[in-house]
SESERO-521160 format. One record per residue (C-alpha): z, x, y. Coordinates in steps of 0.05 Angstrom, whole numbers, plus 5000, padded with zeros to 4 digits. Last residue first. Example, Ala and Ser with C-alpha at 12.3 -4.5 7.8 and 13.67 -1.06 7.14 Angstrom:
<rs>
514352734979;515652464910;
</rs>
This chain:
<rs>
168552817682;169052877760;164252317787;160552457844;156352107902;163252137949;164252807941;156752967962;152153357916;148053837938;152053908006;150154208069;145853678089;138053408077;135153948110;128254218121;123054808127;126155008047;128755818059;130255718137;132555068127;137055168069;139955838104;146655468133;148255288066;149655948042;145456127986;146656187908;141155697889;136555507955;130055647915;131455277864;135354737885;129354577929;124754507862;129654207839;129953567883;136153617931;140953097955;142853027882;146352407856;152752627815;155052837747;162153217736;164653837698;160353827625;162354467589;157554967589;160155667595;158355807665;160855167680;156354387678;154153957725;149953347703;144753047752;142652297774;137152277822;136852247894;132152787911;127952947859;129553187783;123953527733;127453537663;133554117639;135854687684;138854947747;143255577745;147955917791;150355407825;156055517875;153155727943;149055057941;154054717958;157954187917;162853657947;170053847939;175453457910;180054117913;181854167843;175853937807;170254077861;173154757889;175255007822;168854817784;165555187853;169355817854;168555777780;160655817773;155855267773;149855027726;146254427742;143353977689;137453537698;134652707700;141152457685;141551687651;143151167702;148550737694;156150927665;157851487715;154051457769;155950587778;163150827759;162151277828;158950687861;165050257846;170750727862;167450857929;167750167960;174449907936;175449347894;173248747874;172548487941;174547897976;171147227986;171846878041;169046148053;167845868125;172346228178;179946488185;180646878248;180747608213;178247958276;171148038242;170347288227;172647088297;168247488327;161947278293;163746538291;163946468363;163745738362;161145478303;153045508291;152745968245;156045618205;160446028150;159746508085;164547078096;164047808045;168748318042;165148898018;167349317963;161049357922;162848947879;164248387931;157648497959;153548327893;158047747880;157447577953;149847577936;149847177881;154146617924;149446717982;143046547926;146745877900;148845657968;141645627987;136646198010;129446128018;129545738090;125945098132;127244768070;133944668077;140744528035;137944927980;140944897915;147944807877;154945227894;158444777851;155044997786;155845797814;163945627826;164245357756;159745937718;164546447746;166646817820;173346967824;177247187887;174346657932;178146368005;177145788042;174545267997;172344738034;172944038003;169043507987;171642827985;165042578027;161042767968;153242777975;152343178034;158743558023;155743807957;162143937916;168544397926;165444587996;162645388003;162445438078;160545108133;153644988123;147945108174;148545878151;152146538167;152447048113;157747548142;158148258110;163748598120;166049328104;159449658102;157050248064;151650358096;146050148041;151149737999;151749268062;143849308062;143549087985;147748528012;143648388061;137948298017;140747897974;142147378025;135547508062;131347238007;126347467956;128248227944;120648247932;116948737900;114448427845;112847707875;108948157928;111448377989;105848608037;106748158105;114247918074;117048638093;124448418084;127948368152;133248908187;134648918256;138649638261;143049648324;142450288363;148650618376;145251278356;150951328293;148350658275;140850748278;142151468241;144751048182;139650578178;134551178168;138951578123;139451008074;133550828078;130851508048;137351448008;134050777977;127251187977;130051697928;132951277884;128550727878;130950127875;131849977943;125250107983;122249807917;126049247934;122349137999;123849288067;122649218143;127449648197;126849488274;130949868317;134749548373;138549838435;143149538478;144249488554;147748738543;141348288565;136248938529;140048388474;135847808483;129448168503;129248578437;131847998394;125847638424;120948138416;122948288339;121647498329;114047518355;112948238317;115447868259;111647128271;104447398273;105247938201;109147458174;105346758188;099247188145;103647408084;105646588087;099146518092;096247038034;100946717996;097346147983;099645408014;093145288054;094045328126;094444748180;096545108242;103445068273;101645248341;099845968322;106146278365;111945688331;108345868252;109546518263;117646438294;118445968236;114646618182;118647118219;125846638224;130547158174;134547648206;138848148177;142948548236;146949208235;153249178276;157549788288;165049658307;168349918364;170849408406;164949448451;160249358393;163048778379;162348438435;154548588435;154548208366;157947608399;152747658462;147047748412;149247188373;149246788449;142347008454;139946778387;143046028407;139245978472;132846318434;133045748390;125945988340;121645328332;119944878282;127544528288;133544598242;138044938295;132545518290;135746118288;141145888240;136345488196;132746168201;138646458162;142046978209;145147568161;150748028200;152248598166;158648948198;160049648194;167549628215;172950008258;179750058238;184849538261;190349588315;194448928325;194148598391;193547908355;186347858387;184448508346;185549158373;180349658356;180550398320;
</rs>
């Protein structure tokens, strides 16, 4: 629990926090470690209040560019690949420095999509971001841009973090950028523009408004931080686009001090993943449990142990896939994502959950199937 400015008591938050390298820059070559220290300061502030903080910065290829002296390269990939590999150990360094400032911890985490689409390597990711936060170490999070190809690529920061805020289950997620907010028209054009502070619909008028790039030191305009609040939003996440650049826009966006554009979400969190189990992926095998266990999960709400099943059956599964869980007598109970492959379930069928490391050599968690990754049918 925290206390806002108001003095009222509010729960604690994952926050994403995406920095557009207009943000980190202030619109110059070069990375603005006197602004990037002050977003550590905000971010540190945070932390003491209670709420976990996981950053997505852009600026590798700027802070690349800034450490080679801006060299003349030809426009292939292969240098924009080559400015990321320089310019992302140059930018982790500086967050590193600018927040070892407030006694806190950073851990560096580079993706792709493929990191994310597939099932098993999003909860890979999952579990790796997550053990950041519960370490109080803040995960700095940047798509891998020194291997992405066109095929694997998320392809800007604004997506990404929203992916991320669907990664740890985030409450907020706070796309800060040189623009205020989401204006009724291009503000640069239209001096009768408005801001519009708060979104609860997103549809083909909002994305015509929303337009293209206001930058080209970045990949990410209006139109790609509107698609990624849509993402957010379904996710659950409250999502804030605002300046970067205001005065202690972090804070204020987290204590409800009203900022940029806000656009609230669809619904909650865990009703939207579990419709996601339920009407997307097609199951990869059947599990087979007995009626402690159809009791425990339909009455109780219960995740699944391993103690339950009794049978496992149908294709080749791995960790993370979609399964069906049937009775004895085989009427469909639930489906789920699997924690174990099974191969795993397997062996660990039947046994107490504190023996899955002796029988397997490793441990993904007491449950099979976690309440929160199942849909009762």
């Amino acid at each position: 629990m925290t206390t806002n400015r108001s003095g009222e008591t509010q729960q604690s938050k994952t926050v994403i926090v995406k920095l557009g390298t207009s943000v980190l820059t202030g619109g110059t070559l070069a990375l603005d470690q006197a602004h990037m220290v002050e977003l550590a300061r905000q971010c540190a502030e945070l932390k003491k209040q209670g709420h976990s903080v996981v950053l997505v910065s852009s600026g590798a290829i700027a802070a690349g560019r800034e450490h080679l002296n801006y060299p003349a390269l030809s426009p292939a990939m292969s240098s924009k690949q080559l400015l990321a590999a320089v310019g992302q150990s140059r930018l982790i360094q500086v967050w590193e420095s600018l927040f070892d400032i407030y006694g806190i911890k950073i851990g560096q985490m580079l993706l792709t999509r493929a990191d994310l689409d597939d099932r098993e390597r999003f909860l890979n990711a999952r579990d790796t971001i997550n053990a950041l936060i519960e370490n109080d170490i803040i995960p700095i999070v940047n798509e891998n841009d020194a291997v992405a190809t066109s095929e694997i690529k998320v392809g800007d920061n604004d997506n990404l973090s929203a992916l991320v805020g669907i990664l740890c289950g985030a409450e907020k997620l706070l796309l800060l950028t040189d623009q205020k907010g989401l204006f009724t028209a291009d503000p640069r054009k239209d001096p009768n523009a408005e801001l519009i502070r708060e979104v609860k619909t997103i549809d083909d008028t909002l994305r015509k408004i929303a337009g293209g790039s206001g930058t080209t030191l970045g990949t990410g305009g209006m139109a790609t931080k509107l698609h990624a609040a849509d993402i957010a939003r379904r996710a659950g996440i409250e999502v804030i686009i605002a300046a970067g650049r205001a005065p202690n826009v972090i804070m204020n966006s987290v204590n409800d001090i009203p900022q940029g554009t806000k656009f609230l979400p669809i619904e909650e969190a865990l009703e939207s993943r579990k419709r996601w189990i339920l009407a997307g992926p097609l199951s990869n095998g059947d599990i087979f449990v007995d009626d402690g266990a159809v009791n425990a999960l339909v009455q109780n709400g219960s995740s699944l142990l391993a103690k339950g099943i009794v049978k496992v059956d149908g294709h080749l599964f791995a960790r993370g896939d979609v399964v069906k869980v049937y009775n004895q007598e085989g009427h469909l109970i639930a489906k789920g994502i699997t924690a174990y492959s099974r191969e795993d379930l397997e062996k660990i069928s039947g046994k107490h959950s504190k023996d899955i490391d002796t029988i397997l050599g490793h441990d993904y968690g007491a449950e099979v199937i976690h309440r929160d990754d199942m849909v009762i049918i």
